[in-house]
RODREN-850580 format. One record per residue (C-alpha): residue in three letters; x, y, z. Coordinates in steps of 0.2 Angstrom, whole numbers, padded with zeros to 4 digits, always signed. Layout:
# RODREN-850580
alaXYZ/...
//
This chain:
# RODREN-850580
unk-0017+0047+0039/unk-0014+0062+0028/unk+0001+0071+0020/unk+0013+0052+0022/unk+0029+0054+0013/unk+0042+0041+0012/unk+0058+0051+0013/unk+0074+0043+0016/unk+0075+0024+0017/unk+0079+0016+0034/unk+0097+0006+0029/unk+0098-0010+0042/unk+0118-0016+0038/unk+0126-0028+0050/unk+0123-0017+0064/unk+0106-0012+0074/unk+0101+0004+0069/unk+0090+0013+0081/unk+0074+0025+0074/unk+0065+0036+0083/unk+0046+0040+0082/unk+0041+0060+0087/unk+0023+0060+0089/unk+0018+0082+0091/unk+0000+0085+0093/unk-0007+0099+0083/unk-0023+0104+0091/unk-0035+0089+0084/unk-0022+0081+0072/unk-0006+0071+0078/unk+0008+0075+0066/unk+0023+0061+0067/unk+0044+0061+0061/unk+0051+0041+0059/unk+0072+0050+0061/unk+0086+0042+0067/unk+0103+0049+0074/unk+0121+0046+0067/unk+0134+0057+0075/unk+0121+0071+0080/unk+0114+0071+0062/unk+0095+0069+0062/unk+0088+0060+0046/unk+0070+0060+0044/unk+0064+0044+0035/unk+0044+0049+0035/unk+0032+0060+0039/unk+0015+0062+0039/unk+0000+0065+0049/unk-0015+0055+0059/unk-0032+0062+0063/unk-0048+0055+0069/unk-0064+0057+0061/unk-0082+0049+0056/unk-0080+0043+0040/unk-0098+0038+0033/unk-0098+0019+0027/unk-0099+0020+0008/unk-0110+0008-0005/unk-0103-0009-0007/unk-0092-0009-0023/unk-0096-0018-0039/unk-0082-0031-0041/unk-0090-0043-0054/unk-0089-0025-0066/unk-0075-0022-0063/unk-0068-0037-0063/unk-0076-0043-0081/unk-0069-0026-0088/unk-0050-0033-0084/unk-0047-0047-0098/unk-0029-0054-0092/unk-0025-0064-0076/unk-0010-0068-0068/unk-0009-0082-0054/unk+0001-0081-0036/unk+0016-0089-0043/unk+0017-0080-0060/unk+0015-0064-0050/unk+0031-0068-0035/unk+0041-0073-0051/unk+0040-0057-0059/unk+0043-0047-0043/unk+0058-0060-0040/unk+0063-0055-0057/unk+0064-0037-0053/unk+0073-0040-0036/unk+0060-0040-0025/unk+0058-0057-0014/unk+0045-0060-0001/unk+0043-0073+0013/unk+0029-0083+0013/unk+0019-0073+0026/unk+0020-0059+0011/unk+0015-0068-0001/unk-0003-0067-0001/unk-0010-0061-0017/unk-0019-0075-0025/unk-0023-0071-0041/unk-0022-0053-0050/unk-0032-0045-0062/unk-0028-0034-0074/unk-0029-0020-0088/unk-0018-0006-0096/unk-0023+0006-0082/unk-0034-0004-0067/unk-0031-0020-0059/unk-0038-0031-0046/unk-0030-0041-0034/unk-0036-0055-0023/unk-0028-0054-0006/unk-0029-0071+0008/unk-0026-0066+0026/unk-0021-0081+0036/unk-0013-0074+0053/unk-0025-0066+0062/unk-0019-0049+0068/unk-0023-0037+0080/unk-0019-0020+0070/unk-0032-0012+0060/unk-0018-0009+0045/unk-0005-0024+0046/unk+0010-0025+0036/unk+0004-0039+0024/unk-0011-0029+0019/unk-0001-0014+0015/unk+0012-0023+0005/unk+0000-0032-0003/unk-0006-0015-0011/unk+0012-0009-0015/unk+0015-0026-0022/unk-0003-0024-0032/unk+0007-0006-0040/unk+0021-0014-0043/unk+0015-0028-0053/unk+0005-0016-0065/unk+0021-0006-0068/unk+0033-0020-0071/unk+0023-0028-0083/unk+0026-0011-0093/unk+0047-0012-0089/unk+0044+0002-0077/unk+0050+0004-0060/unk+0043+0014-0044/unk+0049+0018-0027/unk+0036+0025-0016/unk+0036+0042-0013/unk+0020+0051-0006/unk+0000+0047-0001/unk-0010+0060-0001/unk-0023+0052+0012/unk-0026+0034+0020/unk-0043+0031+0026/unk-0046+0018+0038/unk-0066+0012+0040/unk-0064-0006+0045/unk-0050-0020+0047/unk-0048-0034+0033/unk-0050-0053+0040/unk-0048-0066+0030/unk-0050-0063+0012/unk-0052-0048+0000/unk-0047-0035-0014/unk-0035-0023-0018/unk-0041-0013-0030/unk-0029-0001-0039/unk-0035+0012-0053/unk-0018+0022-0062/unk-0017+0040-0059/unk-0005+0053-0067/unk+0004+0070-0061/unk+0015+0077-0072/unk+0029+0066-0075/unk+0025+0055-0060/unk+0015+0040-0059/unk+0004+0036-0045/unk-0012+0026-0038/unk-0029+0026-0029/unk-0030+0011-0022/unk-0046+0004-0011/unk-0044-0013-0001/unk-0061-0021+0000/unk-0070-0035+0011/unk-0072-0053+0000/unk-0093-0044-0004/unk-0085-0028-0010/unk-0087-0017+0005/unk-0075-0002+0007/unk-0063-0007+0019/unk-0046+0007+0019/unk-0042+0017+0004/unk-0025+0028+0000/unk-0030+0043-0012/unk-0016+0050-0022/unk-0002+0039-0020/unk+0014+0042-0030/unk+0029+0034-0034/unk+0045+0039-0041/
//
């Protein structure tokens, strides 16, 4: 997945709100539009686009250095309070980051997977690295709202138990991550490249 950006949120009142997905294919790529209709006005929501390719399996990654280089901890509850605190409230299927790890610009977050799933990318997983961002940024009394990736790689699904491991990145005035989620041994499961918040 390349070129994702989050564009408009999707705004659920009382009411059902129905979205579309447009899937075009663009000779070896599939580029997709998340839109929904009010009154004949299209608003797009995100955008991005998929590909298929043979990514080669990468060297298991050192997590007892890294790891050792991050001096602070927080545990599963200190972590959902601070989210609450900031307005953010999970159910308990989201809430799997067990312990986090962290420094100034890198952190480390254990992640456990109890449902079993049938998607290569579930939603926990994913939340769990945007939860993993936003846990290093409000410790700072910062903010961010998702913006943009660059590219999402997908070599294997996650069972069980794992990392996400997230190392700050800046652009200009924006600040952003590159975040890898790794097996419970270290091996390179997904990684987003360049994603940015606003």
């Amino acid at each position: 997945i390349s070129n994702l950006n989050w564009i408009d949120p999707i705004v659920v009142s009382n009411a059902p709100k129905s979205v579309e997905v447009e899937i075009i294919a663009d000779n070896n790529d599939f580029k997709f539009q998340v839109y929904s209709l009010t009154d004949s006005h299209k608003t797009i929501h995100a955008e991005g686009v998929v590909s298929e390719k043979n990514n080669t399996e990468s060297k298991p990654i050192d997590l007892t250095s890294i790891q050792s280089a991050l001096k602070e901890q927080q545990s599963k509850s200190e972590c959902y309070k601070l989210l609450v605190s900031a307005g953010f409230e999970y159910g308990d299927s989201f809430q799997r980051i067990e312990n986090f790890y962290f420094s100034d610009k890198e952190a480390l977050a254990e992640i456990h997977l109890n449902e079993p799933s049938d998607m290569t990318l579930p939603p926990q997983l994913l939340d769990c690295a945007l939860q993993s961002c936003m846990l290093q940024v409000l410790r700072k009394g910062e903010r961010l709202l998702p913006y943009s990736v660059g590219k999402i790689n997908i070599y294997q699904p996650l069972t069980g138990k794992g990392w996400c491991h997230i190392r700050e990145i800046k652009s200009g005035k924006l600040t952003g991550f590159d975040i890898q989620l790794l097996s419970y041994s270290g091996k390179l499961l997904v990684e987003l490249k360049d994603f940015y918040a606003i």
